[in-house]
Backbone as CSV, one residue per row, in Angstrom:
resi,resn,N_x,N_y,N_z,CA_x,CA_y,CA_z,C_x,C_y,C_z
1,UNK,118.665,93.499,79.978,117.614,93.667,80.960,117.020,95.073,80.934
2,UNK,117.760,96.169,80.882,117.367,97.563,80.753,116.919,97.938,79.199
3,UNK,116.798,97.281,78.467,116.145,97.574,76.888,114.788,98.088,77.047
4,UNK,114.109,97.302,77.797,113.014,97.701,78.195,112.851,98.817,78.236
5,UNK,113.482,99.479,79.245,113.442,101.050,79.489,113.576,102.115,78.636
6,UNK,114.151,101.640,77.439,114.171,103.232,76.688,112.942,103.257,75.618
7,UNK,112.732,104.742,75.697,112.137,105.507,75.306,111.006,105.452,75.733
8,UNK,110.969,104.822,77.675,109.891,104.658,78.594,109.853,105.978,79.372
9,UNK,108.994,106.810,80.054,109.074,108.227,80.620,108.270,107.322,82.347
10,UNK,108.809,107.979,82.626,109.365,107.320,84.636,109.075,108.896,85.152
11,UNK,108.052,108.895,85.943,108.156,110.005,87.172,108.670,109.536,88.459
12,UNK,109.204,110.171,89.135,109.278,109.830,90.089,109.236,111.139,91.368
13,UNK,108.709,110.782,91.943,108.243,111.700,92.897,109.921,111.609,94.410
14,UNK,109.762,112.527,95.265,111.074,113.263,95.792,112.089,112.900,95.048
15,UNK,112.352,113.793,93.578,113.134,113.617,92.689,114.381,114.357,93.242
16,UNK,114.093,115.525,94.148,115.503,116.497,94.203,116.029,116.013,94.935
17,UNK,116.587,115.077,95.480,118.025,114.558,96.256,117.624,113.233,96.890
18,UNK,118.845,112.571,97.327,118.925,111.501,98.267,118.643,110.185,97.050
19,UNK,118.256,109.451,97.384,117.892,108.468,96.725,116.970,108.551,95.380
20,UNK,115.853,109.537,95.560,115.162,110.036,94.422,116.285,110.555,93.387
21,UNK,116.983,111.183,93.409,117.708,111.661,92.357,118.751,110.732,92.222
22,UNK,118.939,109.710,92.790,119.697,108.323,92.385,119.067,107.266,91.282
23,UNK,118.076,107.508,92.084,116.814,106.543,91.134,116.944,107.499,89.423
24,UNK,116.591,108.249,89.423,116.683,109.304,88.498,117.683,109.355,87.659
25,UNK,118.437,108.825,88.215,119.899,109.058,87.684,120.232,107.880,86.822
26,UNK,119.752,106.460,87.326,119.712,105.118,86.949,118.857,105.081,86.128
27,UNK,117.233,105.551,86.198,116.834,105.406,85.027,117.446,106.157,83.689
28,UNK,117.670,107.406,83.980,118.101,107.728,82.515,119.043,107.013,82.215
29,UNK,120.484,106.315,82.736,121.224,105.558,82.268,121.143,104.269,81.616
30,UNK,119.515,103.954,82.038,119.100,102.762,81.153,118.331,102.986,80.269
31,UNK,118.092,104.681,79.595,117.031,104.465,78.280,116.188,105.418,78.726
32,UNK,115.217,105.571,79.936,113.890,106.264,80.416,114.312,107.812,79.985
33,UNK,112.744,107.889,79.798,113.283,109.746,79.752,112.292,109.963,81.780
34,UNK,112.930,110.396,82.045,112.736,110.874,83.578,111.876,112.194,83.784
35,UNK,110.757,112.404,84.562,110.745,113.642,84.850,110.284,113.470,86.341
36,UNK,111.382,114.052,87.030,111.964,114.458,88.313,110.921,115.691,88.984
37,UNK,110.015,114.767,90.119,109.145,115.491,90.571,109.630,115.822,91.911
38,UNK,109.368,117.445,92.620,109.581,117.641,94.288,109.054,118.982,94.469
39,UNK,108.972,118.831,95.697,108.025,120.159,96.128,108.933,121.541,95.700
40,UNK,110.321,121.220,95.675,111.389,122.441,95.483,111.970,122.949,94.140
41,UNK,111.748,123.660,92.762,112.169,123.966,91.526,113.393,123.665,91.434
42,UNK,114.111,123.813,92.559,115.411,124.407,92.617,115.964,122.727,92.278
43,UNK,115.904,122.196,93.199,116.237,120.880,93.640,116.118,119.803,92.277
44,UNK,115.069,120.016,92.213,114.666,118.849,90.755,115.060,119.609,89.255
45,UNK,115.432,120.947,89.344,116.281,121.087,88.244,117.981,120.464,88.290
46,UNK,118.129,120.506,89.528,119.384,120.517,89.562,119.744,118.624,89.264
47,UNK,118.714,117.760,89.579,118.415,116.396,89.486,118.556,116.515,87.491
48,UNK,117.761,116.982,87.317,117.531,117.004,85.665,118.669,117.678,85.214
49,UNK,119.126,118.514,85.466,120.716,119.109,85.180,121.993,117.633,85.097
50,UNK,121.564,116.757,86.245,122.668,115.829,86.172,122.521,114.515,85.338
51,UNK,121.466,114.431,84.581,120.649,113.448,83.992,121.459,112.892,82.561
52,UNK,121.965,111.884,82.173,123.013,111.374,80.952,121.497,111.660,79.660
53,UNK,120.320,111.606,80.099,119.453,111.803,79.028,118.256,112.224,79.473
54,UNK,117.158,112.473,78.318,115.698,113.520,78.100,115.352,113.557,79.671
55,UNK,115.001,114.936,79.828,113.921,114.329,81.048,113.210,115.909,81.320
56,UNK,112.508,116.092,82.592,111.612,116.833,82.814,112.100,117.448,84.019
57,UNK,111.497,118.668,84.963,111.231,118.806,86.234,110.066,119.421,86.368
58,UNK,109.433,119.107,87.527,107.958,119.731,87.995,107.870,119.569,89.038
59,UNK,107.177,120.406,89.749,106.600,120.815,91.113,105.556,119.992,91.811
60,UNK,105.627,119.787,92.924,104.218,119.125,92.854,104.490,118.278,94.677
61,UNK,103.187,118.559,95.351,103.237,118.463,97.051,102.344,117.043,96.577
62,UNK,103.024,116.135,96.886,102.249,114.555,96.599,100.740,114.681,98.055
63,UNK,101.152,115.391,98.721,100.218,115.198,99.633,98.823,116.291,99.810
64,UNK,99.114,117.036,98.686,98.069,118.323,98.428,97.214,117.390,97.058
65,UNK,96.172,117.099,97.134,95.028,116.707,95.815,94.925,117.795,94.943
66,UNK,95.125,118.870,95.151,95.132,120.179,94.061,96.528,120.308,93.079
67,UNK,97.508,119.792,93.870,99.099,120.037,93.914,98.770,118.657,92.770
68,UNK,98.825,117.526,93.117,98.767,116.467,92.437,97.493,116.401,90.804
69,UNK,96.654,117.475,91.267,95.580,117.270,89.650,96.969,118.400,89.020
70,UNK,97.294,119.398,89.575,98.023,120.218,88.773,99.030,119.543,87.639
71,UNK,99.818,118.787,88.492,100.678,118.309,87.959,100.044,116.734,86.626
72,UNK,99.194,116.291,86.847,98.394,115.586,85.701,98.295,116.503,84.353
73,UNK,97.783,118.067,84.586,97.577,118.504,83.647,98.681,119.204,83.164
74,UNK,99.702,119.593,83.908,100.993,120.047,83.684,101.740,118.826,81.769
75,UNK,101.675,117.303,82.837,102.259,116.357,82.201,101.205,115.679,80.971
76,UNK,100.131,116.154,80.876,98.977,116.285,79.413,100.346,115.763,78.015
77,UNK,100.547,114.571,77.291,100.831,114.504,76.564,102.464,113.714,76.697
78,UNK,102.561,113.692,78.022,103.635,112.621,78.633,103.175,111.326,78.605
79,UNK,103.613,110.357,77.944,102.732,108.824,77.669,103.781,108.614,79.209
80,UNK,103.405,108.576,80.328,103.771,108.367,81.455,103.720,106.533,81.709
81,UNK,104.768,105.741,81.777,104.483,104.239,82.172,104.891,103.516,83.108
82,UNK,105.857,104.689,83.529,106.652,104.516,84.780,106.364,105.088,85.869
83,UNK,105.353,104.814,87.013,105.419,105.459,88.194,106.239,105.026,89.850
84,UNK,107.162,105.846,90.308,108.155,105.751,91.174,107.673,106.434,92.492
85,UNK,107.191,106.327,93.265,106.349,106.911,94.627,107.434,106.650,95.537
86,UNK,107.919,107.521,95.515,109.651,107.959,96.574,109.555,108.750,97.295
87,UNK,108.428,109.860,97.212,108.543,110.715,98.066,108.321,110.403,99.906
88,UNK,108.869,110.845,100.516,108.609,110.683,101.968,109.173,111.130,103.357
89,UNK,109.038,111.398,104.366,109.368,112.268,105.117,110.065,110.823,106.425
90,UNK,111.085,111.388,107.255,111.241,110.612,108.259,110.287,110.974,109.752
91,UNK,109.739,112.063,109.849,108.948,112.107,110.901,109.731,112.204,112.305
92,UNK,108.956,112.160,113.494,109.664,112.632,114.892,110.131,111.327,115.247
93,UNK,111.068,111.636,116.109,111.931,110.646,116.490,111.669,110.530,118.026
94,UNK,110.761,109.634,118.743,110.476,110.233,120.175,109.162,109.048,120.424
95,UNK,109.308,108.593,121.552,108.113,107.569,121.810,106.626,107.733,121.452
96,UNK,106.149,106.571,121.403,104.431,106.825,120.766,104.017,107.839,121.469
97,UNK,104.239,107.912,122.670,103.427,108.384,123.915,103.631,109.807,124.113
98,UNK,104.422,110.145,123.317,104.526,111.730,123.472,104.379,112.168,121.652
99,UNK,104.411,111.272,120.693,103.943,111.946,119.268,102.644,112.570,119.373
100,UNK,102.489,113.751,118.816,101.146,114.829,118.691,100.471,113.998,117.169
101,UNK,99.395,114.440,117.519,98.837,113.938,116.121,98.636,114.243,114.838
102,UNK,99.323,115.808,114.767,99.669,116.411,113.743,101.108,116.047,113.406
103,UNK,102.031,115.401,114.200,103.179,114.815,114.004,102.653,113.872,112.941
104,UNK,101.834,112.479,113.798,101.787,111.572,112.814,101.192,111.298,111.385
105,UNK,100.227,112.481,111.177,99.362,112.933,110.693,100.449,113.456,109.226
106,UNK,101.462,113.829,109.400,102.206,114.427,108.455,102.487,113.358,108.219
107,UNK,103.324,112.663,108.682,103.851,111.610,108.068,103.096,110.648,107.288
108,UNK,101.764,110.341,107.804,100.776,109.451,106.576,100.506,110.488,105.616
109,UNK,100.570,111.116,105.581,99.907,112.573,104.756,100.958,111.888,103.401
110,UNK,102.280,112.310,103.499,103.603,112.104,102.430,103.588,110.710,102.084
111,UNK,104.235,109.728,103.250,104.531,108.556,102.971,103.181,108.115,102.226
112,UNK,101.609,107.762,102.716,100.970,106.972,102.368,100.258,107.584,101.722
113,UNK,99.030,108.577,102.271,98.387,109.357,101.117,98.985,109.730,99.861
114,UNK,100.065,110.252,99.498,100.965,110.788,98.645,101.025,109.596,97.783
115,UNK,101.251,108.547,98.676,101.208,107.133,97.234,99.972,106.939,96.370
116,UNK,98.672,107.102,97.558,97.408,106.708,97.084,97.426,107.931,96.259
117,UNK,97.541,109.165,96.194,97.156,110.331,95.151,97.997,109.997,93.715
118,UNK,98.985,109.758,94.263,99.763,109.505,92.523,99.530,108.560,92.041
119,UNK,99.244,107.107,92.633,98.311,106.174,92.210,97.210,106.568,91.164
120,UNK,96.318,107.032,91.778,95.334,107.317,91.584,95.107,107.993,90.507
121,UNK,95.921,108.845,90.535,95.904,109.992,89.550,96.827,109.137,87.736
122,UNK,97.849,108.626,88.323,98.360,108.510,86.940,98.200,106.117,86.159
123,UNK,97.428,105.740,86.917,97.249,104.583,86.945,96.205,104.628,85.595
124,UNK,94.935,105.262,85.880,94.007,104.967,84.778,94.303,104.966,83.222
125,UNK,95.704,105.813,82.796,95.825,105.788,82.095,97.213,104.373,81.333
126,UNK,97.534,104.027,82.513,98.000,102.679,82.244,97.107,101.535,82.340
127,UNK,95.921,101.696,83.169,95.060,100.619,82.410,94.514,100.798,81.354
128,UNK,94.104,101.865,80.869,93.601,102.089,79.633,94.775,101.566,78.467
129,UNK,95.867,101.567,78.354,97.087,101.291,77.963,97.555,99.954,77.941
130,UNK,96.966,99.018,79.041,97.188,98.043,79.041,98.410,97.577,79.654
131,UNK,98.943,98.327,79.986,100.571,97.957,80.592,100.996,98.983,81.392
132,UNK,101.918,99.010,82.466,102.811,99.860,83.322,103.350,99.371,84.185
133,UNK,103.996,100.463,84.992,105.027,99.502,86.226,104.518,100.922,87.367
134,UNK,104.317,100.843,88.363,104.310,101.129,89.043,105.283,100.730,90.680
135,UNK,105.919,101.227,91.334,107.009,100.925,92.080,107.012,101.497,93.103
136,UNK,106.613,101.465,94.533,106.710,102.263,95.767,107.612,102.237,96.662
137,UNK,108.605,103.021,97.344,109.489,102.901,98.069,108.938,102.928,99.601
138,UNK,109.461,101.566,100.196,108.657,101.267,101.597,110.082,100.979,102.128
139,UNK,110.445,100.175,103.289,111.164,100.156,104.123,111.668,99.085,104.600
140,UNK,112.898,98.631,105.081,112.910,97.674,105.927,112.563,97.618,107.407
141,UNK,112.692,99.133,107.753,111.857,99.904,108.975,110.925,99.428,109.499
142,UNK,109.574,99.078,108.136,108.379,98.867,108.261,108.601,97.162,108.514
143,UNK,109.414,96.775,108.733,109.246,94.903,108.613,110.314,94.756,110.208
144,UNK,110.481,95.910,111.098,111.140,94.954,112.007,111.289,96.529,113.053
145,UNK,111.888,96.225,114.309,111.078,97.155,115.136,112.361,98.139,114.752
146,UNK,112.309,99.455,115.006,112.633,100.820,114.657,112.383,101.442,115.970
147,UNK,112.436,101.461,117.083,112.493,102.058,118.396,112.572,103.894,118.033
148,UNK,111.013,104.318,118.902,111.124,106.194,118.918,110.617,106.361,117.610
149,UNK,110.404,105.606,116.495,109.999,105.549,115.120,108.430,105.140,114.701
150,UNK,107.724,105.274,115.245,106.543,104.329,115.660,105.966,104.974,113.957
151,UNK,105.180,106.360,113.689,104.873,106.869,112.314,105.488,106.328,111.213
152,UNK,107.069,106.865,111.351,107.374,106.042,109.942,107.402,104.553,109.724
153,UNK,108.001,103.804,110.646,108.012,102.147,110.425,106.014,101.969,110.449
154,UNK,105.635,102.605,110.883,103.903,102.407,110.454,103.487,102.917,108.941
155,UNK,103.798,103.844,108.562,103.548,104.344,107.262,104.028,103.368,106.042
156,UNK,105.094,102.960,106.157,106.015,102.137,105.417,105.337,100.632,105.323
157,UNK,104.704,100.139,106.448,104.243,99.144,106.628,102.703,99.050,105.843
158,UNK,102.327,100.561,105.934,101.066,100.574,104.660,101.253,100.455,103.513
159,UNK,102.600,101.277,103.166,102.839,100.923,101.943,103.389,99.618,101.339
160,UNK,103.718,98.934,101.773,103.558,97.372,101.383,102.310,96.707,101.586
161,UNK,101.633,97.104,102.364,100.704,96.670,102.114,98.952,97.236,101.217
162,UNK,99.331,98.326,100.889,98.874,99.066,99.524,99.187,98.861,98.313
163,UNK,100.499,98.109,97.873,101.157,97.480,97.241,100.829,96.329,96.808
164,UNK,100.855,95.330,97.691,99.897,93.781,97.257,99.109,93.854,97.009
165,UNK,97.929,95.373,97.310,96.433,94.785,97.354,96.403,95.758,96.143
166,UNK,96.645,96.888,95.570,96.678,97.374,94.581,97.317,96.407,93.192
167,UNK,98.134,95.561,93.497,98.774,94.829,92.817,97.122,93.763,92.301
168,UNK,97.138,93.143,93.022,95.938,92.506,92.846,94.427,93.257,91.689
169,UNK,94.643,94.482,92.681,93.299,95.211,91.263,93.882,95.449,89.924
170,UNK,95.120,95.875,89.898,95.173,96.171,88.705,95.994,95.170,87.713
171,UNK,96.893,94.248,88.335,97.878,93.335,88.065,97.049,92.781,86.523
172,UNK,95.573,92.518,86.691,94.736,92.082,85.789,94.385,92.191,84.079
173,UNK,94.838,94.276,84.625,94.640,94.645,83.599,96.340,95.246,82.469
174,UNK,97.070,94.813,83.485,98.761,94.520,82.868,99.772,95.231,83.641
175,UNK,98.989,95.608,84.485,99.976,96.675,85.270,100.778,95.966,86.411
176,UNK,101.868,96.019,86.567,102.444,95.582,87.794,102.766,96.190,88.770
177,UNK,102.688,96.174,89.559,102.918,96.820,91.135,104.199,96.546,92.078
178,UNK,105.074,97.094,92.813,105.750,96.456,93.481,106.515,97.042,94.339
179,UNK,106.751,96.802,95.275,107.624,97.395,96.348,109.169,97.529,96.337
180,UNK,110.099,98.554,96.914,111.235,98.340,96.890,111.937,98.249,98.362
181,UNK,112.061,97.906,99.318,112.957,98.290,100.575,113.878,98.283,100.803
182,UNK,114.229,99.207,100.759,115.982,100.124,101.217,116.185,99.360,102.941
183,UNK,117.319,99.265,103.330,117.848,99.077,104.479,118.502,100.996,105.011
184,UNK,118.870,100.876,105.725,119.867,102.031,105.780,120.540,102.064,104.689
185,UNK,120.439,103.458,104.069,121.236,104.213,103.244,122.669,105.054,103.702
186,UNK,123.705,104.428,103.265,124.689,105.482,103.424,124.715,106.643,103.186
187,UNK,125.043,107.730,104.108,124.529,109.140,103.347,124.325,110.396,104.617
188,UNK,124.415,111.478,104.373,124.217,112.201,105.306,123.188,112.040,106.407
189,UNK,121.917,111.647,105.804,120.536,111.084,107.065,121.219,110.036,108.197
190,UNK,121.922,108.970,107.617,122.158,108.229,107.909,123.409,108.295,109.468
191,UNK,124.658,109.451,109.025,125.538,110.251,109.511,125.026,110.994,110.869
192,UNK,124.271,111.683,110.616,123.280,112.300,111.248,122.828,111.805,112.932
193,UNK,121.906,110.368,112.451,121.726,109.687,113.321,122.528,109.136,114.299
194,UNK,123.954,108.574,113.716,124.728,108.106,114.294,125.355,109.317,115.356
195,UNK,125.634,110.729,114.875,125.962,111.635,115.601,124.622,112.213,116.955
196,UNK,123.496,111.395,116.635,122.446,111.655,117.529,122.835,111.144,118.735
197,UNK,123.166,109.638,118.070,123.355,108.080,119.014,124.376,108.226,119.597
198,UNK,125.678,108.845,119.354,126.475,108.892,120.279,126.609,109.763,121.303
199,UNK,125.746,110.848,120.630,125.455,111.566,122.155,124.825,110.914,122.740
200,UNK,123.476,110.725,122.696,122.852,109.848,123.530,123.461,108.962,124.842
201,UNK,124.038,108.189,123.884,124.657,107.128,124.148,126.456,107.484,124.925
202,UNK,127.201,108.533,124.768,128.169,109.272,125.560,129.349,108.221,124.642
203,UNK,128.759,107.908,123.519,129.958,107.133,122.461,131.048,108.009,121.871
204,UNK,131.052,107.496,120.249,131.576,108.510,119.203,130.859,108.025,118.182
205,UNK,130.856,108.727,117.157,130.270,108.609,116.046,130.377,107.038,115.454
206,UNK,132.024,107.136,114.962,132.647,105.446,114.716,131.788,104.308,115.097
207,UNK,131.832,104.543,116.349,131.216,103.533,117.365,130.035,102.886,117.193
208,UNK,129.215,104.231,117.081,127.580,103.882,116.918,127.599,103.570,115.587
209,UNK,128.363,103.832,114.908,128.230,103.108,112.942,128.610,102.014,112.939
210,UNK,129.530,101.887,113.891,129.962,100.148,113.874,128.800,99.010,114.980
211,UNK,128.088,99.842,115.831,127.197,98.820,116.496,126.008,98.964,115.320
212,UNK,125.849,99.579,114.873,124.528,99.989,113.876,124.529,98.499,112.524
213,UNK,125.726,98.785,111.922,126.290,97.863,110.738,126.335,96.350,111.379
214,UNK,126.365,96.502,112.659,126.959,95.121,112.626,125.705,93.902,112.748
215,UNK,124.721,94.617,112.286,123.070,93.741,112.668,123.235,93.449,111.081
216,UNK,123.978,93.836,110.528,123.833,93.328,108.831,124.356,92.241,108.530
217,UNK,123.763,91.722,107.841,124.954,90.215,107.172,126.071,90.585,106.471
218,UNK,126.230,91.735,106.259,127.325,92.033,105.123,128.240,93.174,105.882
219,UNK,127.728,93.850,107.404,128.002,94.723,107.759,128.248,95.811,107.379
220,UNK,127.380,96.081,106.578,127.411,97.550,106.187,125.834,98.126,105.857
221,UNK,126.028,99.385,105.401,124.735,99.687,104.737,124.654,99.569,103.046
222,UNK,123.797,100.017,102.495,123.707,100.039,101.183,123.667,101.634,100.687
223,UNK,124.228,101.940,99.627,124.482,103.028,98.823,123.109,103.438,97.869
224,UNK,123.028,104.984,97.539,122.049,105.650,97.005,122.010,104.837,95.423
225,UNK,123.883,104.417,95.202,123.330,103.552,93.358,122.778,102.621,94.127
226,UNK,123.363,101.863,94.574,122.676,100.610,94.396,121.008,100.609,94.976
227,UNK,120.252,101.517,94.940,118.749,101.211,95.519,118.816,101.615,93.927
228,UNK,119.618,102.730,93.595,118.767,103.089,91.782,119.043,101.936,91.132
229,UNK,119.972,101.075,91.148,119.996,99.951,90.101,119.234,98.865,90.896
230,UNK,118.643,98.806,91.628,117.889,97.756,92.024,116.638,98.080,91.289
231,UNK,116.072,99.386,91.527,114.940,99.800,90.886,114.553,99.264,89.299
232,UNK,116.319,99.403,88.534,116.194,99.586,87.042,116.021,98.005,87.357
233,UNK,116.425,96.823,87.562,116.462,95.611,87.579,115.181,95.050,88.018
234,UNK,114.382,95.878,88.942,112.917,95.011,89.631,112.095,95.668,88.370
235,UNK,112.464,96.617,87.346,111.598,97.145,85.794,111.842,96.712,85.135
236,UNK,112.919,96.017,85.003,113.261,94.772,83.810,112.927,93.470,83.792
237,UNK,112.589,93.010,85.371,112.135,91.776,85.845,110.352,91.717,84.995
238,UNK,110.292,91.004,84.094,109.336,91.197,83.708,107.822,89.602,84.366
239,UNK,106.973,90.189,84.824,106.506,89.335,85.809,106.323,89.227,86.881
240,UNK,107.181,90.756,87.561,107.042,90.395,89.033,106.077,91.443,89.285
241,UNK,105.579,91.064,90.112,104.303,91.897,90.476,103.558,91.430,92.334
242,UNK,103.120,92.742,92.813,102.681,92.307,93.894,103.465,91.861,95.397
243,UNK,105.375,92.098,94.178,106.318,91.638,95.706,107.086,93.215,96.426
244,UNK,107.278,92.443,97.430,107.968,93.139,97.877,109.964,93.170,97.594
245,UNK,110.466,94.258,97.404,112.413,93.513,97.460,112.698,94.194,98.759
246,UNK,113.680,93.045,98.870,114.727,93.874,100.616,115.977,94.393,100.153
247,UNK,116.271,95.010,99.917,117.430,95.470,99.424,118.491,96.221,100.635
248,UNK,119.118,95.467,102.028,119.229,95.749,103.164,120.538,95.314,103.588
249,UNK,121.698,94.752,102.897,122.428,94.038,103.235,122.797,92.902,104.224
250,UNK,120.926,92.751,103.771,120.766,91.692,105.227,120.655,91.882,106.834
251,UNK,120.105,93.141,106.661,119.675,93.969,107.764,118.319,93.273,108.694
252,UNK,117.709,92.798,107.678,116.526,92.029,108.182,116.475,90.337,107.722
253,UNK,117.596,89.801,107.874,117.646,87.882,107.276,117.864,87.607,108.282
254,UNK,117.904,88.119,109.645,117.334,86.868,110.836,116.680,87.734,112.437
């Protein structure tokens, strides 16, 4: 299934940690040469430092249009076929009714604009090419309510649906399009929250991880590999185009 992938070059945008540098990590293990994009040098070397094969790092603010031509001409001579739109911010945590609009404003800025710029920017040359994969990381957030979350489960919800309809323009000319959605990730973000919730809430940590998990079919969350090997598997799926995956442990099946 991963044959496909080698000697394919995959950007992927918030390359320096969390799931981006998981993803990163999975493609090079199936063949891709990677180059690991984030606003931080530091970060996406250290991604490309951990890499089993070829790859890149570069700079680049998905949500700056100057930041994003830079990096086009940076990558001049990268037959680029793989695009991974990962980058994204979680935003304020706090009812509609008190988010500022420079709050929400950031958050479409990363999550959604940031897709449409790298779109934009590195697509023409996969239609000209005749073939590519293109892949956006959206949410299960965006498909079911997220309470105090109103920006991101909204942002996420564009990006699936920027996804189908982009799928549609270009699907034509060989390119496929497609969504990935993560459930909760195990992981420090994740940790985090739960230590929010039990204050809140006058719990313990334990507690709120175990009321959190238990909305899953599998009761748990899902891990940083397994969103990267889902990724390498929805690039090997040859044909799919235009869908969305839940990748949630059943976070969202009823």
């Amino acid at each position: 299934m991963t044959e496909s992938l080698v000697g394919r070059t995959a950007v992927v945008t918030g390359g320096g940690n969390g799931l981006g540098r998981a993803m990163c990590r999975s493609l090079s293990v199936a063949g891709a040469r990677v180059i690991a994009v984030g606003r931080k040098k530091s970060t996406v070397e250290e991604t490309l430092a951990g890499l089993q094969g070829p790859g890149r790092a570069a700079v680049c603010d998905v949500a700056d249009p100057d930041s994003v031509r830079a990096l086009v001409e940076e990558l001049v001579g990268e037959d680029v076929s793989i695009l991974v739109n990962n980058a994204g911010v979680a935003g304020p945590v706090k009812p509609l009714i008190d988010v500022e609009p420079g709050e929400w404003d950031g958050v479409f800025d990363i999550n959604v604009r940031g897709v449409y710029q790298m779109c934009r920017a590195f697509l023409p040359a996969m239609i000209e090419r005749g073939s590519g994969d293109v892949v956006n990381l959206a949410s299960v957030s965006g498909k079911r309510p997220l309470l105090n979350r109103t920006p991101y489960t909204a942002s996420k919800m564009a990006v699936i649906g920027l996804t189908t309809t982009l799928a549609g323009e270009v699907g034509p000319a060989g390119v496929a399009v497609n969504s990935l959605s993560p459930g909760p990730v195990a992981g420090p973000r994740m940790q985090r929250n739960f230590r929010l919730e039990a204050e809140r809430t006058g719990t313990t940590e334990a507690e709120a991880e175990r009321e959190f998990v238990s909305r899953s079919l599998m009761k748990r969350m899902v891990t940083e590999e397994e969103v990267g090997d889902a990724l390498v598997r929805m690039l090997g799926m040859s044909g799919l185009c235009g869908a969305d995956i839940d990748l949630s442990a059943g976070m969202v099946a009823r």
